[in-house]
Biotite code that builds the C-alpha atoms (Angstrom):
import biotite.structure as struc

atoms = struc.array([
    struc.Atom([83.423, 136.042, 108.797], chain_id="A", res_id=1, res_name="UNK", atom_name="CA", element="C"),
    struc.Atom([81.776, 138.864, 110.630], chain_id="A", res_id=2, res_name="UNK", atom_name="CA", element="C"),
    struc.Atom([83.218, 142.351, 110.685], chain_id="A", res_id=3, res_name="UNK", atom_name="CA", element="C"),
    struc.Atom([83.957, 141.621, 114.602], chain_id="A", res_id=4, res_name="UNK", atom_name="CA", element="C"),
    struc.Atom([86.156, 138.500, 113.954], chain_id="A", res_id=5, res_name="UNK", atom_name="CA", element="C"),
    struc.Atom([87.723, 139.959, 110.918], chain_id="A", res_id=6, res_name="UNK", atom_name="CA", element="C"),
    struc.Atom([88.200, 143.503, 113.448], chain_id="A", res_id=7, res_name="UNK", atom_name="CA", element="C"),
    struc.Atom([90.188, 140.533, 115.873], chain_id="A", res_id=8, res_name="UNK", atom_name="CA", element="C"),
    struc.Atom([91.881, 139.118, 112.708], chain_id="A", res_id=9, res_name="UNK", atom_name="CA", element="C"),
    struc.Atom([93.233, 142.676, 111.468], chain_id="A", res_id=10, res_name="UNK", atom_name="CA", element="C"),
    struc.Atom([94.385, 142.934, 115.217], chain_id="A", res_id=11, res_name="UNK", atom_name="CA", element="C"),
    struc.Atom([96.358, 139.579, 115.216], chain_id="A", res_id=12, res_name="UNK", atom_name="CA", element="C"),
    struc.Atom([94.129, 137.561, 117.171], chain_id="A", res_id=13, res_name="UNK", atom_name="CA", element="C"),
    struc.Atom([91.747, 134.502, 116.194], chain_id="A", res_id=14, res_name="UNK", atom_name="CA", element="C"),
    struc.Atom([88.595, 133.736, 118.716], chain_id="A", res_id=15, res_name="UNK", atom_name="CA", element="C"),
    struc.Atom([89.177, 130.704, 120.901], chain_id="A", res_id=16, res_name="UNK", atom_name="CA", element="C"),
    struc.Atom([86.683, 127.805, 121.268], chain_id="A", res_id=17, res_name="UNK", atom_name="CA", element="C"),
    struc.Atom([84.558, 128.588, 124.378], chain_id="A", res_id=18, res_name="UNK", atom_name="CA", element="C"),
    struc.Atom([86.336, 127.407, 127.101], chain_id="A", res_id=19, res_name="UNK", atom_name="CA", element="C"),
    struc.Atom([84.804, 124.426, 129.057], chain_id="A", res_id=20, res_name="UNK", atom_name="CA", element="C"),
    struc.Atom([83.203, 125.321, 132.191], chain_id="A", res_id=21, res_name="UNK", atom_name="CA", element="C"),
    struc.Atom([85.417, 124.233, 135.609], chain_id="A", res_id=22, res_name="UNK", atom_name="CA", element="C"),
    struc.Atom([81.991, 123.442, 137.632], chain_id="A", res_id=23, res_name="UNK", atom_name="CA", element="C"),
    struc.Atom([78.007, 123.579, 137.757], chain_id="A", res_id=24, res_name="UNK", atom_name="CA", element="C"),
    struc.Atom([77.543, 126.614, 135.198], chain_id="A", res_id=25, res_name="UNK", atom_name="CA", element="C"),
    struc.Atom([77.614, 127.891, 131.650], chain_id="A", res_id=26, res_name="UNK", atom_name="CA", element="C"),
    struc.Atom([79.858, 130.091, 129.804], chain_id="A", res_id=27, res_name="UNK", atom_name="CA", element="C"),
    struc.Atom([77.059, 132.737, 128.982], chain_id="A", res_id=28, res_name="UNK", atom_name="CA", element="C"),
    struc.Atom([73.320, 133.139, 128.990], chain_id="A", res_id=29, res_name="UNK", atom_name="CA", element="C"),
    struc.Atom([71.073, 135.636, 127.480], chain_id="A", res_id=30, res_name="UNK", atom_name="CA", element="C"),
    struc.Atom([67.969, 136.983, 128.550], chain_id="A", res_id=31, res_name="UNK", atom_name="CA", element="C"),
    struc.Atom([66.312, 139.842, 126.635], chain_id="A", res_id=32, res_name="UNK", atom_name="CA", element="C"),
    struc.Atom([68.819, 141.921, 124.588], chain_id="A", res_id=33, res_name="UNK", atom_name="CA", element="C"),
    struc.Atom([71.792, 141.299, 127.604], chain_id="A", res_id=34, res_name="UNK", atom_name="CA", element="C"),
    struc.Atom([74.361, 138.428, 127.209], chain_id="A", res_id=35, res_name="UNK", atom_name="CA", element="C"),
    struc.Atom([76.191, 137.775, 131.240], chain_id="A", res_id=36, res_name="UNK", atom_name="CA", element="C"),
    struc.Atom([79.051, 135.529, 130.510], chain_id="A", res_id=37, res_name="UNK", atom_name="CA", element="C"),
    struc.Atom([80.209, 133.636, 133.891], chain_id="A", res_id=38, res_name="UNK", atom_name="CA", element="C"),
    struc.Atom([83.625, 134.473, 134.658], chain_id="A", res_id=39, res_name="UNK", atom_name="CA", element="C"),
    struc.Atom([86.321, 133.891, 131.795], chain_id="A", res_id=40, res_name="UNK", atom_name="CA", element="C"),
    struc.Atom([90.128, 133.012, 132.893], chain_id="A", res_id=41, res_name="UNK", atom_name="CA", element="C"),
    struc.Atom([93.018, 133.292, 130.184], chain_id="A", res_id=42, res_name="UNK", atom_name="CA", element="C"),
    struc.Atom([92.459, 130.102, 128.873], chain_id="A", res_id=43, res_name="UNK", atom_name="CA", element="C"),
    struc.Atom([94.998, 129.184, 125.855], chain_id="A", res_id=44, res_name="UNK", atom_name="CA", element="C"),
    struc.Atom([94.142, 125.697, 124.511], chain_id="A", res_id=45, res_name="UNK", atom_name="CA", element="C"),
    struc.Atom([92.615, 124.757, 127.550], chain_id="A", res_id=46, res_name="UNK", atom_name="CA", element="C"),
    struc.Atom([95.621, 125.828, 129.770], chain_id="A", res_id=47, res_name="UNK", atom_name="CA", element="C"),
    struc.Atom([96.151, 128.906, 132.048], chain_id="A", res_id=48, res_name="UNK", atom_name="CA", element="C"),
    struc.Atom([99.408, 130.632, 130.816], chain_id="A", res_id=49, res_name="UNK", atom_name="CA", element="C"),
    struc.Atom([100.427, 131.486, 134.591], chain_id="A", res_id=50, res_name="UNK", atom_name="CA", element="C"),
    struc.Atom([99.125, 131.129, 137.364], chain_id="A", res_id=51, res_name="UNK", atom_name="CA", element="C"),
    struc.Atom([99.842, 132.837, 141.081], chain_id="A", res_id=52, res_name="UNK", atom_name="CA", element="C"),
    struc.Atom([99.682, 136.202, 142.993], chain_id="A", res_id=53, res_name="UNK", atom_name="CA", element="C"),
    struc.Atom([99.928, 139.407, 141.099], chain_id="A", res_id=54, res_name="UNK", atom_name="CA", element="C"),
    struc.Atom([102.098, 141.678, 142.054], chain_id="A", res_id=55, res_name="UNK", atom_name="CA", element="C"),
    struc.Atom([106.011, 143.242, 142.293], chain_id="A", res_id=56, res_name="UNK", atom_name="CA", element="C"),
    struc.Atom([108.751, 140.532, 142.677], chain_id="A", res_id=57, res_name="UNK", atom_name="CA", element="C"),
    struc.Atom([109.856, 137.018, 142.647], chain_id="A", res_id=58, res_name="UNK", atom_name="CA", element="C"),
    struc.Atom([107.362, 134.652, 142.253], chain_id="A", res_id=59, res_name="UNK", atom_name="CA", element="C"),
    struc.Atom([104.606, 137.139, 141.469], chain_id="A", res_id=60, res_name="UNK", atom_name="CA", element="C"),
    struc.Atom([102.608, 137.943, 138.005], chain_id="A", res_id=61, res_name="UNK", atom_name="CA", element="C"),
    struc.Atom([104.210, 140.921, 136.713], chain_id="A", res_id=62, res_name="UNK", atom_name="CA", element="C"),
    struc.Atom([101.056, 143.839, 136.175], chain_id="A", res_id=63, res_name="UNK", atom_name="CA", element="C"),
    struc.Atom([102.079, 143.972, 132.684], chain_id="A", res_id=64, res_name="UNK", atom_name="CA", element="C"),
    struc.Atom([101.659, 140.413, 132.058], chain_id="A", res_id=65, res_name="UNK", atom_name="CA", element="C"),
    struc.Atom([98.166, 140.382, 133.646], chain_id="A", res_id=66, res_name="UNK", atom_name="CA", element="C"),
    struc.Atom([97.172, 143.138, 131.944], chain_id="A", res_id=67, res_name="UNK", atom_name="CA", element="C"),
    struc.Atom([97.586, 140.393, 128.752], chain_id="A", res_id=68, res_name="UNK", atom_name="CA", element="C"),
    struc.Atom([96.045, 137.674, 130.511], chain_id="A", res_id=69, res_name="UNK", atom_name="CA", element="C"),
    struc.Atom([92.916, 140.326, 131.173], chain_id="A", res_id=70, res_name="UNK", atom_name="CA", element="C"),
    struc.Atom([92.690, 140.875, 127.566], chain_id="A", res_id=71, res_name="UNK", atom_name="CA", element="C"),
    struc.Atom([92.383, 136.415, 126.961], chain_id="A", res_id=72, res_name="UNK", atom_name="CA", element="C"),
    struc.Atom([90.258, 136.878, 128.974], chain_id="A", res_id=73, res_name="UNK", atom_name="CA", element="C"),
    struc.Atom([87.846, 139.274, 126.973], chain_id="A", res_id=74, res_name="UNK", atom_name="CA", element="C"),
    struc.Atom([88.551, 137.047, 123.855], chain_id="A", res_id=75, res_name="UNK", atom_name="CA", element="C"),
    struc.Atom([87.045, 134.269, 125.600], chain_id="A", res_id=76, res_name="UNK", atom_name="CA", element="C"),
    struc.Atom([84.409, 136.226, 127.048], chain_id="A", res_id=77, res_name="UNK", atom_name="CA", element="C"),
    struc.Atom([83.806, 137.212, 123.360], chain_id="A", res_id=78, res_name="UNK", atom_name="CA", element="C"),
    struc.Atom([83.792, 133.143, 122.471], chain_id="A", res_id=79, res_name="UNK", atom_name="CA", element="C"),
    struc.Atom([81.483, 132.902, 124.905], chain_id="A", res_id=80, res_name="UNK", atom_name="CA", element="C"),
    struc.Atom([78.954, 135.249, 123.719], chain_id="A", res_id=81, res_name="UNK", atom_name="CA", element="C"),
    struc.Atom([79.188, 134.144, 120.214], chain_id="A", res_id=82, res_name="UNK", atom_name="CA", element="C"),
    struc.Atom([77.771, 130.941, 121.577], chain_id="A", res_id=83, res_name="UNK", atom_name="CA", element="C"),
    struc.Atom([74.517, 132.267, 122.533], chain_id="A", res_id=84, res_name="UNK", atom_name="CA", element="C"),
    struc.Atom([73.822, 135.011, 119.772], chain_id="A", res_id=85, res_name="UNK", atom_name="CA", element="C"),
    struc.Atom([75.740, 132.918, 116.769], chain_id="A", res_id=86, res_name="UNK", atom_name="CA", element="C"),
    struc.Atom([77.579, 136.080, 115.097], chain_id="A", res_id=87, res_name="UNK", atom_name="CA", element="C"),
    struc.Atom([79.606, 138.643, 117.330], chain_id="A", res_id=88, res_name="UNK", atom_name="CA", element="C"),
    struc.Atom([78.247, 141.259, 114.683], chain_id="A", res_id=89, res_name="UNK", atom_name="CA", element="C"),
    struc.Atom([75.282, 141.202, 116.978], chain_id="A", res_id=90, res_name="UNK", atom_name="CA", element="C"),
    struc.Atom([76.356, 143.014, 119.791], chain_id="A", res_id=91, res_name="UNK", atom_name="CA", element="C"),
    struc.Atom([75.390, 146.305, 119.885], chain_id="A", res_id=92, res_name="UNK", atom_name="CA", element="C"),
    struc.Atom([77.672, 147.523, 122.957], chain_id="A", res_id=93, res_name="UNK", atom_name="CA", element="C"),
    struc.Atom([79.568, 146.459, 125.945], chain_id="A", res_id=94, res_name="UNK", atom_name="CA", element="C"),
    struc.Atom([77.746, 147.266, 128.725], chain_id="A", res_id=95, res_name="UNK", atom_name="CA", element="C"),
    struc.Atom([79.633, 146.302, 131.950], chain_id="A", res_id=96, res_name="UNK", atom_name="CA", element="C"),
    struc.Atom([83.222, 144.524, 132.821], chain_id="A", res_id=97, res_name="UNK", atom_name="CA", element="C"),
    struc.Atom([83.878, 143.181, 136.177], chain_id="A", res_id=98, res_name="UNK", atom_name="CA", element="C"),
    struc.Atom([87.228, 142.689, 136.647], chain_id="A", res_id=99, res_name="UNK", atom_name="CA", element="C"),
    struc.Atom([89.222, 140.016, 139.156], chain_id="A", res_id=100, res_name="UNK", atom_name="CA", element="C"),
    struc.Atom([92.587, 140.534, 139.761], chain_id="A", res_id=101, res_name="UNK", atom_name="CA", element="C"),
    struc.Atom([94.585, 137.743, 142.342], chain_id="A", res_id=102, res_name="UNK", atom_name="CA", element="C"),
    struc.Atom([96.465, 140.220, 144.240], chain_id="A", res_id=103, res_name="UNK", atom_name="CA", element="C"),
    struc.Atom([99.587, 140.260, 146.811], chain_id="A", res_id=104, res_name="UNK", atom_name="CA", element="C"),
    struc.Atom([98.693, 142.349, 149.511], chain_id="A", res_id=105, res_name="UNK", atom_name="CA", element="C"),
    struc.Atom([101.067, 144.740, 148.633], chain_id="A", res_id=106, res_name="UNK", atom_name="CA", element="C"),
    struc.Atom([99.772, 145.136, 145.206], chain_id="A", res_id=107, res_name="UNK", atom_name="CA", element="C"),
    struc.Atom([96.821, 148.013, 144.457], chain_id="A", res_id=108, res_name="UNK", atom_name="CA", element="C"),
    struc.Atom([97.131, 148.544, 140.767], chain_id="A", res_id=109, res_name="UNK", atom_name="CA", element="C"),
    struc.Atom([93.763, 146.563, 139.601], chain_id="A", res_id=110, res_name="UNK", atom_name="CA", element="C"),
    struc.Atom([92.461, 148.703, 137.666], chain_id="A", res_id=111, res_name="UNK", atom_name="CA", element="C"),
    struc.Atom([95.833, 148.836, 135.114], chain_id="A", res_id=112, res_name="UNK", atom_name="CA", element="C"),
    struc.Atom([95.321, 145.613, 134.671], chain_id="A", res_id=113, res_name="UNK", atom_name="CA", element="C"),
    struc.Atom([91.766, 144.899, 133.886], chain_id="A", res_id=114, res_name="UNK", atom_name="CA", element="C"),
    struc.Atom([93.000, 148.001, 131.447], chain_id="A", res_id=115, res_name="UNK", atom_name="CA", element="C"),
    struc.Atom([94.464, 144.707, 129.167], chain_id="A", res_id=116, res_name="UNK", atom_name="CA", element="C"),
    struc.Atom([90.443, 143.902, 128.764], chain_id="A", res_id=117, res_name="UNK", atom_name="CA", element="C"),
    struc.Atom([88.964, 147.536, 128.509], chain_id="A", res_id=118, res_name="UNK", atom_name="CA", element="C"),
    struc.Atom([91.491, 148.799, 126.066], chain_id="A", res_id=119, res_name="UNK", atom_name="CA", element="C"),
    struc.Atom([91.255, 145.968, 124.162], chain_id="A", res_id=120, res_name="UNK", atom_name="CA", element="C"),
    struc.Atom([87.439, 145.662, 123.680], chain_id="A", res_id=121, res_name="UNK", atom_name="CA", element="C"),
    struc.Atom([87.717, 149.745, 122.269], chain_id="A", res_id=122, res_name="UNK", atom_name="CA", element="C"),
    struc.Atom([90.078, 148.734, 120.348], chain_id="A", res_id=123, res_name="UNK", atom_name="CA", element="C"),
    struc.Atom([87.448, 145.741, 118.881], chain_id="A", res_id=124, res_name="UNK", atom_name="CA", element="C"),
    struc.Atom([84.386, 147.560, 118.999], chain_id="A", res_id=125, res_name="UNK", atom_name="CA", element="C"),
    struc.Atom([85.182, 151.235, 119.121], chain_id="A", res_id=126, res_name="UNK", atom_name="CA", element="C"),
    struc.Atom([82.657, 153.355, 120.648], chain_id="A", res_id=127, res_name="UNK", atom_name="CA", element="C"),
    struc.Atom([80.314, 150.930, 121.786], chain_id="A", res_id=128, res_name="UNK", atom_name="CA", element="C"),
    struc.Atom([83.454, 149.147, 123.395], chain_id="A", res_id=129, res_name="UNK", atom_name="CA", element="C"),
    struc.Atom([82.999, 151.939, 126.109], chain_id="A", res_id=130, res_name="UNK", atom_name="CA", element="C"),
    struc.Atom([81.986, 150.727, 129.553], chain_id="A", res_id=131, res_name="UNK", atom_name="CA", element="C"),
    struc.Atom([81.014, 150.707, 133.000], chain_id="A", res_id=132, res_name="UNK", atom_name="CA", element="C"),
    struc.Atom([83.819, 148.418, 134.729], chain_id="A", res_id=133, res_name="UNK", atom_name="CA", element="C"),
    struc.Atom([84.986, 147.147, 138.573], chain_id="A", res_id=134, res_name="UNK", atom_name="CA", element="C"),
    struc.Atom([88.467, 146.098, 138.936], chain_id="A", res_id=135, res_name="UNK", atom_name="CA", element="C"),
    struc.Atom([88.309, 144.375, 142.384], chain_id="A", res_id=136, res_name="UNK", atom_name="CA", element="C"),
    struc.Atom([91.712, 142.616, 144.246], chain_id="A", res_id=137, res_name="UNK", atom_name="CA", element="C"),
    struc.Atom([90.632, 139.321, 145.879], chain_id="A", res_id=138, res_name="UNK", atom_name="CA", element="C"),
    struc.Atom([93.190, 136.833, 147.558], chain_id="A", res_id=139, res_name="UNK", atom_name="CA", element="C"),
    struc.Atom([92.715, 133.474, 144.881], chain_id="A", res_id=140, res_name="UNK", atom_name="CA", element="C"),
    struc.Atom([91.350, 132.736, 141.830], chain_id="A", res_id=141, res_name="UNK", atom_name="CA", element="C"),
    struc.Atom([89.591, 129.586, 140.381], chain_id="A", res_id=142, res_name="UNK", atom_name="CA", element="C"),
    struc.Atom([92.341, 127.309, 139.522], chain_id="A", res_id=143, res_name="UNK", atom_name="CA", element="C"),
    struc.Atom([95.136, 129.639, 140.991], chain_id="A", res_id=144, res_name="UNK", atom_name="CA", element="C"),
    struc.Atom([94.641, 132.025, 138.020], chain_id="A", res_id=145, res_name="UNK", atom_name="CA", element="C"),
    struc.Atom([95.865, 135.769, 137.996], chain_id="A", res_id=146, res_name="UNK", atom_name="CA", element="C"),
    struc.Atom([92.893, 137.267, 136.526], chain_id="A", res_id=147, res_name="UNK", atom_name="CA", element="C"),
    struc.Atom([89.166, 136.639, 135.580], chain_id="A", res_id=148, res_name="UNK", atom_name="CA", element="C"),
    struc.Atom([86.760, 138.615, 134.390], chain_id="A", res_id=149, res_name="UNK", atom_name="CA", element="C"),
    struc.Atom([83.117, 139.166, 133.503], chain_id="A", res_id=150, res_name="UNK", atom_name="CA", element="C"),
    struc.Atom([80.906, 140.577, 130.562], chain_id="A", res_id=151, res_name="UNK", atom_name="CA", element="C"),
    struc.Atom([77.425, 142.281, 130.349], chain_id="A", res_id=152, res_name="UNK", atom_name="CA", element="C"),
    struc.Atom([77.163, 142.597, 126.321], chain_id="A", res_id=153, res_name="UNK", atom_name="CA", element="C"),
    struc.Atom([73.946, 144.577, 124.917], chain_id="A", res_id=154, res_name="UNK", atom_name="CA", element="C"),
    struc.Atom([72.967, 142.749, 121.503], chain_id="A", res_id=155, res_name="UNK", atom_name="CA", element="C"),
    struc.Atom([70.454, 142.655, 118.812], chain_id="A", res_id=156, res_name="UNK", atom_name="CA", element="C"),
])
């Protein structure tokens, strides 16, 4: 086990299989010393654990719960990197984040939520867990999903 999945481990949390792609793409590629994973939604087994607007009130995605749903979504961006370079040990840093959040209109707080993935990836890689990061509101998500987000992962 590397010292990143054993980090994850210590932290409660296994890494998923990569989640299968929902069209004409692939989960990550790699070109130099950069991994770009294609946008990762919370996947659990396959399944989105909600799905709709977030936001304040009925019907909506509570912040707090998208904030969790932001950080699935880093462990399967971290699945999906492990497919390319074969042992998450191997990245050196996170580089970018760019964060999706499916918002109400009324709703502005992005950037606390796509604080579930940031937080979480210092919390797995320390330092080099520091980023550059975009939290951007957009009306709909692939497959009505609250959140999805995207890597940029310097490795060795």
């Amino acid at each position: 086990m590397s010292a990143i999945e054993a980090r994850l481990a210590e932290l409660g949390y296994e890494l998923p299989e990569v989640a299968a792609p929902v069209a004409a793409y692939v989960p990550a590629i790699r070109t130099g010393n950069y991994v770009y994973t294609s946008g990762q939604l919370p996947f659990v087994s396959g399944a989105l654990p909600a799905t709709g607007k977030v936001g304040d009130g009925a019907g909506l995605v509570s912040a707090e719960a998208a904030q969790e749903h932001a950080k699935l979504c880093a462990l399967n961006g971290l699945a999906a990197a492990k497919s390319i370079i074969g042992d998450l040990d191997n990245i050196v840093r996170v580089v970018k984040v760019v964060g999706f959040v499916a918002s109400d209109p009324a709703f502005t707080g992005q950037p606390g939520v796509i604080n579930g993935t940031s937080v979480f990836l210092g919390e797995v890689f320390g330092d080099a867990g520091v980023h550059a990061r975009s939290a951007v509101g957009v009306s709909v998500l692939p497959l009505d999903s609250p959140v999805e987000v995207e890597f940029v992962f310097e490795v060795r």
